[in-house]
C-alpha positions as CSV (number, residue, x, y, z in Angstrom):
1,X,98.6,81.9,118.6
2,X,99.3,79.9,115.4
3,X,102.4,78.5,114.2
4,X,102.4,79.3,110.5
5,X,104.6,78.0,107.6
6,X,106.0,80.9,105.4
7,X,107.6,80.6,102.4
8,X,109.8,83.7,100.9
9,X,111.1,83.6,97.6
10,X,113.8,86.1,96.0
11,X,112.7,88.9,94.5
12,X,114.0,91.1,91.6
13,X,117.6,92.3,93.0
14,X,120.6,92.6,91.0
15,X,121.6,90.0,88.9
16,X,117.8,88.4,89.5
17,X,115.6,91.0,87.6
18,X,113.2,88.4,87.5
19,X,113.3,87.2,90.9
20,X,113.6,83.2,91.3
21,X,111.7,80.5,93.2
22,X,114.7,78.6,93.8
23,X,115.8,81.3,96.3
24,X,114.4,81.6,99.5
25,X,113.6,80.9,103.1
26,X,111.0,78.7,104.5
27,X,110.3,79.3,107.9
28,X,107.6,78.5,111.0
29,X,107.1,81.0,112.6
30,X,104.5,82.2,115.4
31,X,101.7,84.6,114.3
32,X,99.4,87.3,115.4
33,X,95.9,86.9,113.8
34,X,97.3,90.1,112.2
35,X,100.7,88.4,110.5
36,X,103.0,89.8,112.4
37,X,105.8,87.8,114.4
38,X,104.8,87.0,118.3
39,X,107.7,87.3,120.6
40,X,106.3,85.8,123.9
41,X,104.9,82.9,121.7
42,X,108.4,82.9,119.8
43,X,110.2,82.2,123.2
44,X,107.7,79.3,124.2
45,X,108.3,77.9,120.9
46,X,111.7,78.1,119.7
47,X,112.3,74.8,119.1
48,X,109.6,75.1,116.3
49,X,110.7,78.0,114.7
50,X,112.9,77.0,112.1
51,X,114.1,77.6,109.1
52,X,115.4,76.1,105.8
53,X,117.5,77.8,103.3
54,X,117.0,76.9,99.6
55,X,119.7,78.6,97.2
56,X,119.5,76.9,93.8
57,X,122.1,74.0,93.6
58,X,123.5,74.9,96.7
59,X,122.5,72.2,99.8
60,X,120.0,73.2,101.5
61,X,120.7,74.8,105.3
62,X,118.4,73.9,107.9
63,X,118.7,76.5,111.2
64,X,116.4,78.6,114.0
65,X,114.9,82.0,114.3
66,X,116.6,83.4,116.9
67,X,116.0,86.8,118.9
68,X,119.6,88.3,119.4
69,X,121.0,90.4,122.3
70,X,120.4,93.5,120.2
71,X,117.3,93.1,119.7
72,X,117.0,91.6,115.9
73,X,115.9,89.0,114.8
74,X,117.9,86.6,112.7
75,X,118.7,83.3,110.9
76,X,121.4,81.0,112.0
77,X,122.4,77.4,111.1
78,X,124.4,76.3,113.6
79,X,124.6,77.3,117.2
80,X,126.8,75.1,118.9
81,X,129.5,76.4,116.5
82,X,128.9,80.5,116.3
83,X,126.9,81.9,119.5
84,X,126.0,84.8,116.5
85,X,123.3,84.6,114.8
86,X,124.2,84.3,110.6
87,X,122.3,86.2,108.8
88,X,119.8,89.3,110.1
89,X,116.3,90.4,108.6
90,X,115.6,94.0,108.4
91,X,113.0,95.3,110.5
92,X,111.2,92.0,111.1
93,X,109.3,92.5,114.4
94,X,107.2,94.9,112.1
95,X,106.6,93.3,109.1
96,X,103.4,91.7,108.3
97,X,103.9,88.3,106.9
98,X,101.1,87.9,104.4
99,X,101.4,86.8,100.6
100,X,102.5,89.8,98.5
101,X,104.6,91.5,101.1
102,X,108.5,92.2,100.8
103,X,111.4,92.1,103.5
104,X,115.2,91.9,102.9
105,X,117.1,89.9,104.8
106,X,121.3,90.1,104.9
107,X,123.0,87.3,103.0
108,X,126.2,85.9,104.5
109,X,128.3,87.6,102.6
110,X,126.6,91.2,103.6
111,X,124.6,92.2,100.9
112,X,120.9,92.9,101.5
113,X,118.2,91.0,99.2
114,X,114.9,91.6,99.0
115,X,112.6,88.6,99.6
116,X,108.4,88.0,98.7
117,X,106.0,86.0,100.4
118,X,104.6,83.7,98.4
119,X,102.7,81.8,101.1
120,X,101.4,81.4,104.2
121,X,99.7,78.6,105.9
122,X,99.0,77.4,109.5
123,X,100.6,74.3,110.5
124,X,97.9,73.9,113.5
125,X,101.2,73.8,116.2
């Protein structure tokens, strides 16, 4: 098992038609040789699996992957503050994380965006 650096970027959504690489997620995350997310290796190594938030001007946030009590999986930047996770990505346990591939994750303020890998590497964790 491999922790991987991936990097999304924001594709074309409303009021993006041409998508932006100043949006997105950069995460570590655990891997299967196939690109999908490893839960047993996620729970041995969640301390590792973080993520940073770039939004354009906005600071950057800096939180975990985190497996919730419903079984999602989702962002959140502080838990010490809010038990609940922030923000929750649509069907991620069955996404394959491999450059070219789309998921959409909820933003904060509810609405879904759609989000393209742009690159994957090992980190060799």
């Amino acid at each position: 098992m491999t922790i991987s650096s991936v990097r999304l970027e924001l594709a074309r959504n409303p009021g993006f038609p041409d998508g932006s690489a100043e949006h997105g997620y950069e995460m570590h995350l655990p891997l299967t040789a196939d690109g999908h997310i490893n839960a047993d290796s996620w729970r041995q190594n969640r301390a590792v699996c973080t993520v940073r938030r770039f939004w354009g001007t906005e600071a950057e946030e800096h939180g975990h992957l985190v497996h919730a009590r419903d079984g999602s999986w989702r962002f959140t930047y502080d838990l010490d503050a809010d038990p609940e996770p922030d923000e929750p990505i649509f069907r991620f346990d069955s996404h394959v994380f491999k450059t070219g591939e789309y998921l959409t994750v909820i933003e904060p303020d509810g609405k879904p965006l759609t989000f393209r890998v742009v690159d994957v590497r090992p980190l060799g964790i």
